[in-house]
Each structure stands twice: as structure tokens, then as C-alpha cells.
C-alpha positions as CSV (number, residue, x, y, z in Angstrom):
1,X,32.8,139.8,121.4
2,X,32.7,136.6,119.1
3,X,35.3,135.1,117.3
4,X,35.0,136.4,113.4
5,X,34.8,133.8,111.2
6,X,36.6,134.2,107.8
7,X,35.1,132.7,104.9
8,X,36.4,130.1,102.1
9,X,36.3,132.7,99.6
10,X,38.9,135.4,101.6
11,X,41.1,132.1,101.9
12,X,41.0,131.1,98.6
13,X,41.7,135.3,97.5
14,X,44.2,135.8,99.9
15,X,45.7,132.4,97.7
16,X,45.4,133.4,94.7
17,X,47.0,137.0,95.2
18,X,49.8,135.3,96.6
19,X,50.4,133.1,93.9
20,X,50.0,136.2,91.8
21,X,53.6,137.7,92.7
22,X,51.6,140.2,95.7
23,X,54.0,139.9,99.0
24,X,52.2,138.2,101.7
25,X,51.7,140.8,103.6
26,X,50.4,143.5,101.2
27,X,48.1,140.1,100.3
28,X,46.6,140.2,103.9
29,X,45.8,143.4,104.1
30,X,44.0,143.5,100.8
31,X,41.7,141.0,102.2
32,X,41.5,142.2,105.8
33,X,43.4,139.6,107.9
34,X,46.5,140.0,110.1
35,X,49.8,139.2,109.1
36,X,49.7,136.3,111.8
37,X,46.6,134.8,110.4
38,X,48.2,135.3,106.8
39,X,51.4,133.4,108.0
40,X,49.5,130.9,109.4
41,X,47.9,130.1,106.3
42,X,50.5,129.8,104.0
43,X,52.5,127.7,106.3
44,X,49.6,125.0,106.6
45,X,49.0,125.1,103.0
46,X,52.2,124.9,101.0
47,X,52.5,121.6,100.0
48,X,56.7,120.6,99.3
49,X,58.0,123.6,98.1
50,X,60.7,123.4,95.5
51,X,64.0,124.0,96.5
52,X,64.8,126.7,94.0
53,X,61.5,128.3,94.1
54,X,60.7,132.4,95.0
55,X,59.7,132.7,99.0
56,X,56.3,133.9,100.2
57,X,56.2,137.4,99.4
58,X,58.3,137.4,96.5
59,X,56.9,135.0,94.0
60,X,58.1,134.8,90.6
61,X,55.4,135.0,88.0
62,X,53.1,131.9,87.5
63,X,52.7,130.5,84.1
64,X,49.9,131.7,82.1
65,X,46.6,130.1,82.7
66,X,44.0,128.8,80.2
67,X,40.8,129.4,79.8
68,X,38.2,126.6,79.0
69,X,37.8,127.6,75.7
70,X,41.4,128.2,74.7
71,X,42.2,125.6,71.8
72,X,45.1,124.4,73.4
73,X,43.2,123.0,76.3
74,X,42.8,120.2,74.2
75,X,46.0,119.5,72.8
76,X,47.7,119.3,76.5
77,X,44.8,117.7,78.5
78,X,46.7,114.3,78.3
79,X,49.7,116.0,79.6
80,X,49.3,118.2,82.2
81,X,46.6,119.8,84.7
82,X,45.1,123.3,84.4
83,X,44.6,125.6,87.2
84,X,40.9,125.5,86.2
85,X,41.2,121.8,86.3
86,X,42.3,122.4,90.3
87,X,40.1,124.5,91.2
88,X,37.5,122.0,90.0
89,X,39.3,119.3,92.5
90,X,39.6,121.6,95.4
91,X,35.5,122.7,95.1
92,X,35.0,118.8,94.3
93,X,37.1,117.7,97.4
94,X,34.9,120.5,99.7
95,X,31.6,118.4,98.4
96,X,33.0,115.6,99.4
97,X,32.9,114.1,95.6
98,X,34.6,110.8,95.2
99,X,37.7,111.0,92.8
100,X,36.2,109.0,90.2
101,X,33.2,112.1,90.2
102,X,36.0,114.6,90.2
103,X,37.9,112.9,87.6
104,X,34.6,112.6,85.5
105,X,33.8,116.7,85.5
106,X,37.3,117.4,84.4
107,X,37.6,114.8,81.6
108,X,40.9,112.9,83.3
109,X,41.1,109.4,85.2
110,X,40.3,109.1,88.6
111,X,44.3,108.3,89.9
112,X,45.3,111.8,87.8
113,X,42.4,113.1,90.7
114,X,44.4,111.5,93.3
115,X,47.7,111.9,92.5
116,X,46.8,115.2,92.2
117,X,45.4,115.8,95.3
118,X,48.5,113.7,97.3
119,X,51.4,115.6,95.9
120,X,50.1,119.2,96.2
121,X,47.7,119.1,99.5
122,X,49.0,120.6,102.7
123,X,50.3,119.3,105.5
124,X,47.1,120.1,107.3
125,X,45.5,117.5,104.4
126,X,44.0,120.9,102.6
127,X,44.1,121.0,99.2
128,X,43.9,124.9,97.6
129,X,43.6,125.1,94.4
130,X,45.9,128.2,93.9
131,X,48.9,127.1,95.7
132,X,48.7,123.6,94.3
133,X,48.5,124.9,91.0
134,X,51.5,127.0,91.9
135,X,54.0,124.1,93.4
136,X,53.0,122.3,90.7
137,X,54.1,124.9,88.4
138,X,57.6,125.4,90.2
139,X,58.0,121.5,90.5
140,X,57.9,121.4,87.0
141,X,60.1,123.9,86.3
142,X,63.2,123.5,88.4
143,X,66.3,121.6,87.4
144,X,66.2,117.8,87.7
145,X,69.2,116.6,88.9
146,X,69.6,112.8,87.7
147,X,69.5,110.6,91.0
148,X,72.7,108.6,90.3
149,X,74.2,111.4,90.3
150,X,73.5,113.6,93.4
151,X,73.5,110.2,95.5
152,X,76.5,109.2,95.4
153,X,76.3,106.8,98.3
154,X,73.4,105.2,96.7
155,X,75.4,104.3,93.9
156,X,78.2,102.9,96.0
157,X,75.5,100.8,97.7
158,X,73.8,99.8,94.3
159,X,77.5,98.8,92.9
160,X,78.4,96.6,95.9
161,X,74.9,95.1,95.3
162,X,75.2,94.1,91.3
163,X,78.8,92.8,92.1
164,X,76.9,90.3,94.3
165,X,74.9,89.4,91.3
166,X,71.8,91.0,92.1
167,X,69.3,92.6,89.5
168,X,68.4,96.3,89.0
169,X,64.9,95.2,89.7
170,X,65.7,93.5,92.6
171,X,67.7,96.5,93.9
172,X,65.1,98.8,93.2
173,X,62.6,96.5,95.3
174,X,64.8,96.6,98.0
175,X,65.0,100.4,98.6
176,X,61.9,100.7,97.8
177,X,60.7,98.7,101.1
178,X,63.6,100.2,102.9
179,X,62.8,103.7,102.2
180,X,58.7,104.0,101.4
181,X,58.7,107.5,103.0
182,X,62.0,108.2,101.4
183,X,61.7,109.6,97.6
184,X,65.7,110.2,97.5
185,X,66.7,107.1,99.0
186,X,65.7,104.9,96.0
187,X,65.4,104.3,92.6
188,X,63.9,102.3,89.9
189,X,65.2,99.6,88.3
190,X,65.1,101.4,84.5
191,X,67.1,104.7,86.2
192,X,69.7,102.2,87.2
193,X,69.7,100.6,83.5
194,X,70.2,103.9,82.0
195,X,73.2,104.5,84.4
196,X,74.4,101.9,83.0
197,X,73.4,101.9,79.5
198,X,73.9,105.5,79.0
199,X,77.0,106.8,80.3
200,X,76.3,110.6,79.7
201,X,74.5,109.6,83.1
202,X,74.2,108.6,86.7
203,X,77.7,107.7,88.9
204,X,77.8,104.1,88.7
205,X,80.8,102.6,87.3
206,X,81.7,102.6,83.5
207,X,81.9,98.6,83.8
208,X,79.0,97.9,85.9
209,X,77.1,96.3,83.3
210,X,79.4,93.5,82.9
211,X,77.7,91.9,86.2
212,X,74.3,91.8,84.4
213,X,73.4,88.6,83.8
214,X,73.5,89.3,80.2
215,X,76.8,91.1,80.2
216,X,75.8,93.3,77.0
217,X,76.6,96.8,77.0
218,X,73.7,97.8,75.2
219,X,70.6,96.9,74.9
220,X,69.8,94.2,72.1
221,X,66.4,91.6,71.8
222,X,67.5,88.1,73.2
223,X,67.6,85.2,71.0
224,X,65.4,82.1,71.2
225,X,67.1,79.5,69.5
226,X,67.8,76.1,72.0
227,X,69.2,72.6,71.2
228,X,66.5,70.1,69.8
229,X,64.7,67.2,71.5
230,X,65.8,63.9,72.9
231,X,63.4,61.4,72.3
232,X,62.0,59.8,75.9
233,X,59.5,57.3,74.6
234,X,58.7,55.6,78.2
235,X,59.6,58.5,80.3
236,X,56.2,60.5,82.4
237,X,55.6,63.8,80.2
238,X,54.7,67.1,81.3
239,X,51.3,66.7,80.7
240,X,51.5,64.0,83.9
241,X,52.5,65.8,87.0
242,X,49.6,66.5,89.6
243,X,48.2,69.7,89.8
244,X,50.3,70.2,93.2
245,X,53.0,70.7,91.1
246,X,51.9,73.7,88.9
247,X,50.3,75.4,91.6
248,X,53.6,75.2,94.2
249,X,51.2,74.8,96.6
250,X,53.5,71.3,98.2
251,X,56.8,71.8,98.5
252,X,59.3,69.0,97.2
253,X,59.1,69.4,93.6
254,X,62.6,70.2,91.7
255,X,63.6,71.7,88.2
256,X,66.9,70.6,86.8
257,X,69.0,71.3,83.8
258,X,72.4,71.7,82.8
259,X,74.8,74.8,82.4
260,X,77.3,74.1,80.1
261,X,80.6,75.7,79.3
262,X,82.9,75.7,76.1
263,X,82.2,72.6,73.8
264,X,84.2,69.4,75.3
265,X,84.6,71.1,78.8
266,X,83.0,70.1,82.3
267,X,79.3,71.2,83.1
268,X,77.6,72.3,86.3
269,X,74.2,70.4,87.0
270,X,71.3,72.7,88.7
271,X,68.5,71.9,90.7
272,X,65.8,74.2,91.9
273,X,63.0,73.6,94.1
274,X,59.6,75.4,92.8
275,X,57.7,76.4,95.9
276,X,61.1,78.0,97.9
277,X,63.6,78.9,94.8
278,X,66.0,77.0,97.0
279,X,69.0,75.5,95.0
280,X,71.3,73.0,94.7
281,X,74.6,72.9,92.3
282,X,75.6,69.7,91.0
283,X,79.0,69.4,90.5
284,X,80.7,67.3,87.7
285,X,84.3,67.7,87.4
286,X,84.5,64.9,84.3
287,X,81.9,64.0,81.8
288,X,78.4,64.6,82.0
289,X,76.8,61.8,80.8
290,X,74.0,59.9,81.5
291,X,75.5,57.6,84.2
292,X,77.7,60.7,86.1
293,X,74.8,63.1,86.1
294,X,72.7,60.0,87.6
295,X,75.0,59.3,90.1
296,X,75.9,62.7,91.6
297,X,71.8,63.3,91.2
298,X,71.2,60.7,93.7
299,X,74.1,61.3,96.1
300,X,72.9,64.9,96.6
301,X,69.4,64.7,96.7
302,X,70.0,61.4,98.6
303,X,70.7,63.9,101.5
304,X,67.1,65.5,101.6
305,X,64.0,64.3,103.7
306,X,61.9,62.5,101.2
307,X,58.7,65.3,101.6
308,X,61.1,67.3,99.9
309,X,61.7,65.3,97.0
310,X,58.4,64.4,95.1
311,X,59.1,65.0,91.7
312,X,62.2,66.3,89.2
313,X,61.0,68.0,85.7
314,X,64.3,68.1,83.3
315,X,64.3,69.2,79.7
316,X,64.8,66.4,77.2
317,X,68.6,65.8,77.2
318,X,70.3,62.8,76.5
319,X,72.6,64.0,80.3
320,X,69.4,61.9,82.2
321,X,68.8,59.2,79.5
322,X,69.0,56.8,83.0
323,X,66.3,58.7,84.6
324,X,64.9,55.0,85.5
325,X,67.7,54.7,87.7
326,X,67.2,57.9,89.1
327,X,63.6,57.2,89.8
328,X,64.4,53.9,91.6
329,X,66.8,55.2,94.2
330,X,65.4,58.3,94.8
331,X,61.7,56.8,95.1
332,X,60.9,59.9,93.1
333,X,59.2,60.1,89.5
334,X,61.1,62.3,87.2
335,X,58.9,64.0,84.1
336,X,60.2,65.6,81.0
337,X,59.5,69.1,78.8
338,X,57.9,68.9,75.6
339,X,60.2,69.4,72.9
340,X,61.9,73.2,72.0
341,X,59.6,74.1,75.8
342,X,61.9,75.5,78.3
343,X,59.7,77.7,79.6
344,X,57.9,75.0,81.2
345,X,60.7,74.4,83.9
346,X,60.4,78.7,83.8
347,X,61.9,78.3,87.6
348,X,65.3,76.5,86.1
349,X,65.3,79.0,83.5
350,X,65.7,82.2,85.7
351,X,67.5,80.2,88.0
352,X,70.2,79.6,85.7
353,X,70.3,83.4,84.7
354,X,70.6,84.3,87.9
355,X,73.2,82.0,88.0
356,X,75.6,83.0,84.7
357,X,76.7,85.6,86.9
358,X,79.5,83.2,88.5
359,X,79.3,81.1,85.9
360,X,79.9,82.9,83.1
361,X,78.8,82.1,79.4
362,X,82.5,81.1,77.9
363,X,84.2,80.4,80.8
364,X,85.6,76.6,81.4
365,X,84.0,75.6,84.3
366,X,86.2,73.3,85.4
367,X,88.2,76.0,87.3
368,X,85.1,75.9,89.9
369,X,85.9,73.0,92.8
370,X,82.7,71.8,94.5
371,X,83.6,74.8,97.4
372,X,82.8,76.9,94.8
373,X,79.6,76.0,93.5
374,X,78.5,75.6,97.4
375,X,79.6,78.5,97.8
376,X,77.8,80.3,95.2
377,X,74.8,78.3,96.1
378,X,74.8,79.6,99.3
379,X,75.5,83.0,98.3
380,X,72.5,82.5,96.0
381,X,70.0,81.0,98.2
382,X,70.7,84.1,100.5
383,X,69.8,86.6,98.3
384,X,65.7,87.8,99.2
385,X,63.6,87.0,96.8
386,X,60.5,89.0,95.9
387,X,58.0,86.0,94.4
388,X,58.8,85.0,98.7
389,X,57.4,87.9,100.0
390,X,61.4,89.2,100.6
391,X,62.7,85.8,102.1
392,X,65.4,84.2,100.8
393,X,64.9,80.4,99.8
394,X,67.3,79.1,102.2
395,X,65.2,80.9,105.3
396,X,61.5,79.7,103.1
397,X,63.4,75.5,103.1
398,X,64.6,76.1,106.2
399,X,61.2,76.2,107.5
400,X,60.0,73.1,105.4
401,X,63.1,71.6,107.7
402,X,62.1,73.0,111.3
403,X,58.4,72.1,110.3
404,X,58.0,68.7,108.3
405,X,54.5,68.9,108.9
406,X,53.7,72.4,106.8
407,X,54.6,70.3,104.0
């Protein structure tokens, strides 16, 4: 005697009486399997139940379906799917219909098709339209715990990590590539900023915030305004650097600027090379004037190979007003912003955000030695860096080292 062969349509019954409230096994006699074969379909179909959903055989009550005509269709297309709308997918899906085809016959974008189809298939890769429609329905439903609460040992992780100055985007980018297959094991950078922000929510500490790199408790548009121009009549502009520069495609070209402190107080000098973030603290324990900024300039870039020092681009401060000097003994041509234009050393810029975290905004820095700024250039030139694929700048120079010629 042959094998019988059950049809779609008993599947896709047996589904939807299921999903109904019937038990399973009142719901596989009413269509004429065994309660084996029954078993064995639900347990291949079920996509990630809820938690606190009903078991097989004792469903709670679905949520009322629509019809295609019902009025309200319209009002919550844009919001949520129909169980019309999956049953179109999974009878699309059988026809082997691309998701931009489905997509098209149920009025909704082709990623909705596909999101769709990835969150509520089976393990076995099927997608049924009741049972999707149903875990949808109980995913929707259940309480959501907030992540930073229920993980507590992500926060712990995620505090250790912002006390080492690093960003809630960062973070997030970070256990995102060490947990892809892990929902629970991450988060994303704007659930960690309303932790922080909100304190109705999430575990993290009540303080955290204060190792942003803006320091505010709440969230408030950043200002614009800067210091005006110095005027650098014979000095190379902007406008001049090669192409190589803008593209970062050659390595040895350096942003600089200058962090200051309280008015009449020490400043840190910064340098930041464009293709590897890698960067270098100047430290100025005195004045920084034109001739001390000059002078510490040279003897620390002194030190590097000259295919990694090609060109400097500083804003236009009267701190490098002997940029001729610095252009003789480094051998190296040194090109200036246009006025009110910071974002055109953009590099610097973020740089120096990054780096407010040690040095704060207020703060004298003549308490830092030069120990401390290597050490916080160090600590910062170890820290991965997504724009380098998740290297960190002192791994991306040390390879410009080891390898003069890939330069």
C-alpha cells in the first residue's frame, strides 16, 4: 500500500483550527491525521514562540481578524500585517513570487515581505500563514521587559566600557558583531541613551552620562559658535592640498588643533593622522604660542618616517603663526581652514571630542604630565574604530610601520 499523501489544504486547516483555541489533538482528528503527524507539524512550523504565550492545545483566543473590506484596513495598513495580508505571502512564497511581487499585491514594501517572512517562518524554512499570524499576534502582545534592565551584566559591561570613554554607538557596534545571532546580547546605541537620559529606565548608573563626551544630562542642540579667523596671507589654503589628501587614499597626512583649558591656563596640542585615526598629544606645560607649539611640533613629528608626514591642515590660529619654520624642518607643507570652517579638519574635530573625555571642558590642564597625555593617547589609539573596519589606529599605523611600501 502507498504512502498517502496529505494535501496543502489539510495542513493549512489543521493550522488554522489550532490557532483557533481547538487542542491539537481534537484538531487532528477533525482533519484525519494522527496525533504523531499533528505533533510533527506544529513542532516544524512554530516559529519563536513567546515566552508567556498559551501551549499547543490550549491557545488563548487570537485577535479578531479583518476582512478586506473592513474600513479600518486602511487606517492600520502602515502599522501592522493582517492575517489576510499573510496568507497572501505564504500562497505568494508557494509560487515562488519574488518579495517585491508579494509586497506589490498586498500594498506594503518589499522588506515588510521579508521581514515578515524571517521572523515568523519555521525552523524547517516554512512559512504558514496561520501560525505566523498567530506568533505575531502573541509577540505583540506579551510584556516587554526593557533590555537594560533584565541584563544586568550587559549593563556592567556597557558601564566599564563608557568609563573608558567609549560611545553608545560605538558600544552598540561592538555587540552587535559579537553577538549577530544573539538578539539579547546587545543593544542599540539610542536604548543605551535612554538609560541614560531617562532614569525611569534601564540599570545603568544614575551618573553614567557624565562620561559622554558632552557631559549633559539631557539632551539639548549643540552650539555652533567658534573663535574668528587669523589672517595667513602667504600660508597654502585648503583649496591646495592634492586630491590624495581628501580621499585618504595615502597615508601621512595630519589634522591638528588645539584643546584649550580655562582662559590663561596650559593647552594640549592634537594631531591626528586622516587615513588611520592614529594620534598624537602635544604636550605644552607653558605657553602656547607660536614658537612653543612650533617647537614641540617638530620634536614629535621629528620622530616619524617621513612617508608618514606629508602634509598638516590646522585651523587658522595665531598658535602656528611660524608654520614656515615648521614647514622647513619637517620638509612638510602645512595648509590652513578657511575662516569659521572647522569641519574641514572634520577628523580633528571628532578626534578632539573623543578626547574631552580625559580632558575635560573646564578643567586646568596643567595637572596632566606628558605620561598622561601618552597615556591617554595610547588608551585612545587602542580603542576599535568602525570607519577601520573594527581596527584600532595604532594596529592600522602599525602596519604603515611593518610595511613602508603600502604607503
Amino acid at each position: 500500500m502507498g504512502m498517502r499523501v496529505i494535501g496543502e489544504d489539510v495542513r493549512e486547516e489543521f493550522y488554522d483550527l489550532v490557532c483557533a483555541g481547538m487542542p491539537l489533538i481534537t484538531a487532528a482528528a477533525a482533519v484525519g491525521v494522527s496525533r504523531g503527524t499533528a505533533l510533527s507539524w506544529w513542532q516544524s512550523s512554530i516559529p519563536m514562540w513567546p515566552k508567556n504565550s498559551s501551549k499547543p492545545g490550549g491557545l488563548a483566543d487570537t485577535a479578531p481578524t479583518r476582512t478586506i473590506g473592513d474600513p479600518r484596513l486602511a487606517d492600520r495598513r502602515r502599522r501592522s500585517l493582517s492575517s489576510e495580508d499573510r496568507s497572501v505571502i505564504a500562497v505568494g512564497l508557494r509560487m515562488e513570487l519574488s518579495y517585491g511581487q508579494i509586497g506589490a499585491l498586498i500594498g506594503r514594501n518589499k522588506s515588510v515581505v521579508s521581514r515578515e517572512v524571517a521572523r515568523n517562518r519555521g525552523p524547517d524554512g516554512t512559512y504558514w500563514a496561520p501560525v505566523a499570524h498567530r506568533a505575531a499576534h502573541e509577540r505583540r502582545r506579551r510584556p516587554k521587559e526593557f533590555r537594560l534592565i533584565a541584563e544586568s551584566r550587559l549593563c556592567r559591561r556597557i558601564e566599564a566600557w563608557m568609563d573608558d570613554g567609549w560611545s553608545p554607538k560605538l558600544i552598540a557596534r561592538v555587540l552587535r558583531e559579537e553577538s549577530p545571532h544573539m538578539i539579547m546580547g546587545r543593544v542599540s546605541h539610542e536604548t543605551i541613551y535612554q538609560a541614560l537620559y531617562v532614569q525611569t529606565r534601564g540599570s545603568l548608573r544614575k551618573d553614567l552620562y557624565r562620561q559622554l563626551s558632552t557631559k549633559r544630562p539631557h539632551r539639548q542642540a549643540r552650539g555652533t559658535g567658534r573663535r574668528g579667523p587669523s589672517p595667513y596671507k602667504e600660508a597654502f589654503k585648503i583649496s591646495q592640498r592634492p586630491a590624495e589628501v581628501t580621499d585618504r587614499a595615502v597615508p601621512g597626512h595630519w589634522e591638528g588643533d588645539l584643546i584649550m583649558g580655562p582662559p590663561g591656563t596650559p593647552a594640549v596640542g592634537t594631531l591626528v593622522e586622516r587615513s588611520t585615526r592614529f594620534t598624537i598629544l602635544l604636550h605644552l606645560p607653558g605657553r602656547h604660542d607660536a614658537e612653543s607649539v612650533a617647537a614641540v611640533m617638530i620634536r614629535e613629528m621629528g620622530e616619524l618616517p617621513e612617508h608618514l608626514r606629508r602634509s598638516l591642515t590646522w585651523d587658522r590660529g595665531t598658535e602656528l603663526a611660524r608654520y614656515d619654520k615648521i614647514q622647513v624642518e619637517l620638509d612638510m607643507p602645512v595648509y590652513f581652514c578657511d575662516p569659521h570652517s572647522p569641519w574641514q579638519r572634520g577628523t580633528n574635530e571628532n578626534t578632539n571630542r573623543l578626547l574631552r573625555h580625559w580632558l575635560t571642558k573646564g578643567t586646568d590642564l596643567s595637572r596632566f604630565t606628558a605620561a598622561d597625555l601618552r597615556r591617554i593617547a595610547a588608551t585612545l589609539n587602542a580603542r576599535p574604530r568602525p570607519t577601520l573596519d573594527m581596527r584600532t589606529p595604532a594596529q592600522a599605523l602599525d602596519a604603515l610601520l611593518s610595511n613602508p611600501a603600502a604607503a
